[in-house]
C-alpha positions in Angstrom: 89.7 -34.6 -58.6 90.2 -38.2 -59.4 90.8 -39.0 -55.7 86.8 -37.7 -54.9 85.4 -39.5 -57.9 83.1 -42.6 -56.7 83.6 -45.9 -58.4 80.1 -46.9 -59.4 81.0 -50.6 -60.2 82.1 -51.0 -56.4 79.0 -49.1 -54.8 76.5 -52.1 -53.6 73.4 -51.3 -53.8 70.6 -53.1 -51.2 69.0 -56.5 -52.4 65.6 -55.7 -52.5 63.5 -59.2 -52.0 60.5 -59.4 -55.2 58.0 -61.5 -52.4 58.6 -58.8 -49.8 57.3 -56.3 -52.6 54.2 -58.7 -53.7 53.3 -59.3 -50.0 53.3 -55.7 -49.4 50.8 -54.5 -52.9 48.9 -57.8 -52.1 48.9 -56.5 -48.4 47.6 -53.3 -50.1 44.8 -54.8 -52.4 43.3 -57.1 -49.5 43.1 -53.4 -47.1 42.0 -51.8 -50.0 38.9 -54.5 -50.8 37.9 -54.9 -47.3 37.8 -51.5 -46.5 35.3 -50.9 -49.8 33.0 -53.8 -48.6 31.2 -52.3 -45.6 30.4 -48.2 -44.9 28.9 -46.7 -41.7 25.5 -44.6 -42.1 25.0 -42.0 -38.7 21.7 -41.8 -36.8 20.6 -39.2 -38.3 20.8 -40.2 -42.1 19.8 -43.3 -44.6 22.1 -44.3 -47.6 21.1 -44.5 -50.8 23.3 -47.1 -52.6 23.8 -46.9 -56.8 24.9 -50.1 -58.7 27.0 -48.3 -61.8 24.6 -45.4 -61.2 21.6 -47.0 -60.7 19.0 -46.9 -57.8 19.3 -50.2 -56.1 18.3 -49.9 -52.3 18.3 -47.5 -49.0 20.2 -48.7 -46.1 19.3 -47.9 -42.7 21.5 -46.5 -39.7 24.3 -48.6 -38.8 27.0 -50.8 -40.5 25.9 -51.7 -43.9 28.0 -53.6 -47.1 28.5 -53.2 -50.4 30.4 -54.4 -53.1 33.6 -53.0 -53.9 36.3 -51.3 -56.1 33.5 -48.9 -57.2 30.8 -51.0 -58.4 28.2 -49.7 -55.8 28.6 -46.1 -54.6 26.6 -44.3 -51.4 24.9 -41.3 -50.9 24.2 -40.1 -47.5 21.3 -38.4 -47.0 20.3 -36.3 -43.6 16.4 -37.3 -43.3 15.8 -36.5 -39.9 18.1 -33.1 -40.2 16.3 -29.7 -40.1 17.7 -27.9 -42.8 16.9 -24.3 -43.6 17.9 -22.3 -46.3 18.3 -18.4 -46.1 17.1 -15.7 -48.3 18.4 -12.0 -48.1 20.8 -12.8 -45.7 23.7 -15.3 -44.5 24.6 -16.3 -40.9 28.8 -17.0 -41.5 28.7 -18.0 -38.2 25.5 -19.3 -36.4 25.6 -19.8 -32.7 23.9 -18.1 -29.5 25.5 -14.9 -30.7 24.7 -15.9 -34.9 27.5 -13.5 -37.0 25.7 -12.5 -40.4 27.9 -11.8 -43.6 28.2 -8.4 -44.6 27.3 -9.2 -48.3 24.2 -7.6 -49.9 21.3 -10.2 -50.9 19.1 -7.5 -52.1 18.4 -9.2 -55.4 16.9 -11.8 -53.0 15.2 -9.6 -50.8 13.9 -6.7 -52.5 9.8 -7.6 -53.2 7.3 -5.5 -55.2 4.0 -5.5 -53.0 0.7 -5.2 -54.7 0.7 -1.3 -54.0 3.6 -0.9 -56.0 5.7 -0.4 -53.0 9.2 -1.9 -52.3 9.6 -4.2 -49.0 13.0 -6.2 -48.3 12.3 -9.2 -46.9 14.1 -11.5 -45.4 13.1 -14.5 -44.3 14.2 -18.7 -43.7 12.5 -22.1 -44.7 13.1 -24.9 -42.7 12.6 -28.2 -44.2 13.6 -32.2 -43.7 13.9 -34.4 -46.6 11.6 -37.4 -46.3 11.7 -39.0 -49.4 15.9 -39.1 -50.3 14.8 -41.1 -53.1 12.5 -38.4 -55.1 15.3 -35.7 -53.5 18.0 -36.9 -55.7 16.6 -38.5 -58.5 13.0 -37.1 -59.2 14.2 -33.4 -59.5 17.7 -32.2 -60.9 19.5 -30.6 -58.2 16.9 -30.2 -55.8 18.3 -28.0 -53.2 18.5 -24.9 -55.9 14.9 -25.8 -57.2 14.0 -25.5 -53.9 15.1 -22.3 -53.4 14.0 -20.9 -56.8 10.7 -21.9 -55.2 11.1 -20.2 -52.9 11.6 -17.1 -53.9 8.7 -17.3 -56.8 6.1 -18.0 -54.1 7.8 -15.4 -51.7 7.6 -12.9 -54.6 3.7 -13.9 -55.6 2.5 -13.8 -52.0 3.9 -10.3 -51.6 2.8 -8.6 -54.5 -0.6 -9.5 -53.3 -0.8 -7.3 -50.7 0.2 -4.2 -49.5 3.4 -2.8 -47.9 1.7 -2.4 -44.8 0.2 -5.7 -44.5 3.9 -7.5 -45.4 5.7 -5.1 -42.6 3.5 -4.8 -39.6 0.4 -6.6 -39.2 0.4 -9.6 -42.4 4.1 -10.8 -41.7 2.1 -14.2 -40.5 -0.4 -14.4 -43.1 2.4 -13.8 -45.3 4.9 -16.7 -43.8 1.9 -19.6 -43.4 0.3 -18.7 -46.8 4.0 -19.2 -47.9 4.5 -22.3 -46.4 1.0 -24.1 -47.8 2.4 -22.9 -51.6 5.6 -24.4 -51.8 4.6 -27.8 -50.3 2.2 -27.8 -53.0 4.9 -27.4 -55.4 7.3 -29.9 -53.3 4.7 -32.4 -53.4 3.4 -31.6 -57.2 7.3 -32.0 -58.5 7.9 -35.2 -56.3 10.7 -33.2 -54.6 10.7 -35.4 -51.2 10.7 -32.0 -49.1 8.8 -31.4 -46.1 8.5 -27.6 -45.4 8.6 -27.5 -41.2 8.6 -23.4 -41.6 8.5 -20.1 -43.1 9.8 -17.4 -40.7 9.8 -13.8 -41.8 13.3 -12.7 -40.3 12.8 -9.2 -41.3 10.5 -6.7 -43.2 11.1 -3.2 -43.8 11.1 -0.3 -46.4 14.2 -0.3 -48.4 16.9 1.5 -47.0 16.5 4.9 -48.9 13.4 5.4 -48.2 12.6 4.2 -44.8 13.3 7.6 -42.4 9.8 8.7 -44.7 8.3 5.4 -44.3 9.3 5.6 -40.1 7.4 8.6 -40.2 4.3 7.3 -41.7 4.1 4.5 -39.4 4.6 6.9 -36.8 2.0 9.2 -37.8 -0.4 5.8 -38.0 0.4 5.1 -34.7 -0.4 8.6 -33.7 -3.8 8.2 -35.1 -4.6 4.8 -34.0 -4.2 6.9 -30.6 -6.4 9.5 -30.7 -8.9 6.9 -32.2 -8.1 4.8 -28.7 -8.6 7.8 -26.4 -11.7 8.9 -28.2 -13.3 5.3 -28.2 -12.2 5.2 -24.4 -14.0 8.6 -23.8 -17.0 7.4 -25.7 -17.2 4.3 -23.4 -17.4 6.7 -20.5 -19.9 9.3 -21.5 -22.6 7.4 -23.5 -23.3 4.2 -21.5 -23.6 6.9 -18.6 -25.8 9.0 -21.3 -27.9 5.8 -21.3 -28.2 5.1 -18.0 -29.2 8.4 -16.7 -32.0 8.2 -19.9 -33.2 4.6 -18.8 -33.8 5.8 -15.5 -36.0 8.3 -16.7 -37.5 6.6 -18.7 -38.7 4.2 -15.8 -39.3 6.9 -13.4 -41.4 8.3 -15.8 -43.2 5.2 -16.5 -44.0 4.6 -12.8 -45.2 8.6 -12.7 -47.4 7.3 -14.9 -48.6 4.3 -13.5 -49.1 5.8 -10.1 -51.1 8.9 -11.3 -53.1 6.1 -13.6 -53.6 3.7 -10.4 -54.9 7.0 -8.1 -57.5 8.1 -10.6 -58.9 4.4 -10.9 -58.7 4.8 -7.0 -60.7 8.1 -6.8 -62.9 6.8 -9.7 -63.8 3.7 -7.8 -64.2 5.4 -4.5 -66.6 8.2 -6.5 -68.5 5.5 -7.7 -68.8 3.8 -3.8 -69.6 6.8 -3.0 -72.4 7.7 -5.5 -74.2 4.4 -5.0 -74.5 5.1 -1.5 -75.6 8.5 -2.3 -78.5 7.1 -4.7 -79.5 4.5 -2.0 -80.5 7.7 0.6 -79.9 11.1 -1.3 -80.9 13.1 1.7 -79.0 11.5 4.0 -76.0 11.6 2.1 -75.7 14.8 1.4 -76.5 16.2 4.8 -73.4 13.8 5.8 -71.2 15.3 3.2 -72.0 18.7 3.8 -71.1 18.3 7.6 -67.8 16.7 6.9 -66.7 19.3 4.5 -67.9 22.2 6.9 -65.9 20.0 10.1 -62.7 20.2 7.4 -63.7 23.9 7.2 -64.5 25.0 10.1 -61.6 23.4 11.5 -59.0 26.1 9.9 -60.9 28.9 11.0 -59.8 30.9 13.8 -62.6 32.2 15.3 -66.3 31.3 15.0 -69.4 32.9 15.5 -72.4 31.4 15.2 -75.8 33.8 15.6 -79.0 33.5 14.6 -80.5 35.6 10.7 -82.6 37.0 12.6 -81.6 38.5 15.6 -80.4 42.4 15.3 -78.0 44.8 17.3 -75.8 42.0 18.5 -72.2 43.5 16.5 -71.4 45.9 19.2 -71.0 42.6 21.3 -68.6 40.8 19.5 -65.7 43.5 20.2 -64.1 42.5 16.4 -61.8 45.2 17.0 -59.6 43.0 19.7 -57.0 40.4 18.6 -58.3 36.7 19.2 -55.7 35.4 21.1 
């Protein structure tokens, strides 16, 4: 037992050297100072630099300095970013193929509509910050007054309308009278947001009840159908209807002016004729009685012409025999 004992007195211990160890912290302090002094903003952001917490100045892209050891501090701020925010839903992992977390938003996304349906609505805001000063300092935590706005305009702009108008036909209406609202309120708080978009992501009846609601839409649809076919059919029967009636209409009207334009005729001629007539009575009428006995005489057969006086002359005639 003694032999394995260690004599401490004769274990020698390494010389450490006191300059080495200065050099090295003063090594140390000099990295530590230079490294503080300058920062690197990306191309896609501006620092905002604090002097013991106060606004000082915003730096552009690039290498930029400040003092050290914690007297000036930086904040990065994305301004020419698109950033969106999601309501109703999550995307865990966005890409070509986006994955969406399987956690229930309904508390976001179930809306009251001014027919005192339910909707559940989701939908995304895009935005760019373009004021990182009023972003950070005009508004306590912006990003989540942001999206309480959000959700109070969403929420306002849907209970003024119908179910119907928020599902099918409104979602548009819905998203741009959205978007004009909370820029409003962005630009009435001083909250350095630009609102790119509102996009309505989804609209539906809630889950429990949306088999009934299919069916309604369905049975819209159906209608909206029949109204089609019967419009259609209308289109082909009554502008026919109407032509066939204008074209009697004009045949009838130049009926009328021809029959009107033939009695003038007649009239004028009777008149030619009845000044002539008064001009040489006699005359005139032996002329018209020969022309109507010629028009006459012409459609008769056979023609005998005798004189009143003369007697006995029947048995001559032989009326019994067919004129050939």
């Amino acid at each position: 037992m003694d032999q394995q004992q260690f004599d401490l007195k004769n274990v020698k211990l390494p010389q450490i050297n006191p300059k080495a160890v200065i050099a090295v912290i003063a090594a140390l302090l000099v990295l530590s100072f230079v490294s503080s002094l300058w920062f690197t903003v990306d191309p896609e952001e501006v620092g905002i630099v604090l002097r013991f917490g106060k606004y000082t100045r915003t730096v552009n892209p690039g290498l930029n300095f400040k003092m050290p050891f914690g007297v000036e501090e930086v904040i990065k701020v994305p301004v020419e970013r698109q950033l969106k925010l999601e309501f109703g839903f999550r995307s865990s992992t966005p890409g070509v193929r986006t994955r969406y977390s399987a956690t229930n938003y309904q508390e976001e996304s179930l809306l009251l509509t001014g027919d005192l349906n339910a909707a559940e609505v989701e939908w995304i805001v895009q935005f760019r910050i373009k004021d990182p000063y009023q972003f950070l300092f005009r508004v306590r935590n912006a990003e989540q007054t942001f999206r309480d706005i959000n959700e109070a305009i969403m929420r306002g702009i849907v209970g003024d309308r119908t179910v119907d108008e928020v599902i099918t036909f409104g979602r548009q209406e819905v998203a741009d009278a959205v978007k004009v609202k909370i820029q409003d309120l962005c630009d009435q708080y001083e909250m350095g947001i630009k609102v790119d978009q509102v996009v309505l992501q989804d609209a539906n009846a809630p889950k429990p009840v949306q088999s009934a609601f299919n069916e309604v839409n369905e049975a819209e649809q159906e209608k909206e159908k029949l109204i089609n076919q019967a419009k259609s059919e209308y289109n082909k029967i009554i502008p026919r209807a109407r032509g066939i009636a204008e074209k009697t209409i004009e045949e009838a009207k130049g009926y009328a002016l021809e029959r009107v334009n033939r009695a003038k005729g007649e009239a004028s001629k009777f008149d030619s004729i009845f000044k002539e007539y008064s001009k040489a009575a006699e005359v005139t009428r032996q002329r018209i009685y020969l022309e109507t006995m010629n028009d006459v005489m012409s459609n008769v057969g056979r023609k005998l012409i005798t004189d009143e006086q003369a007697t006995g002359i029947l048995p001559l005639f032989q009326l019994e025999k067919e004129v050939k």
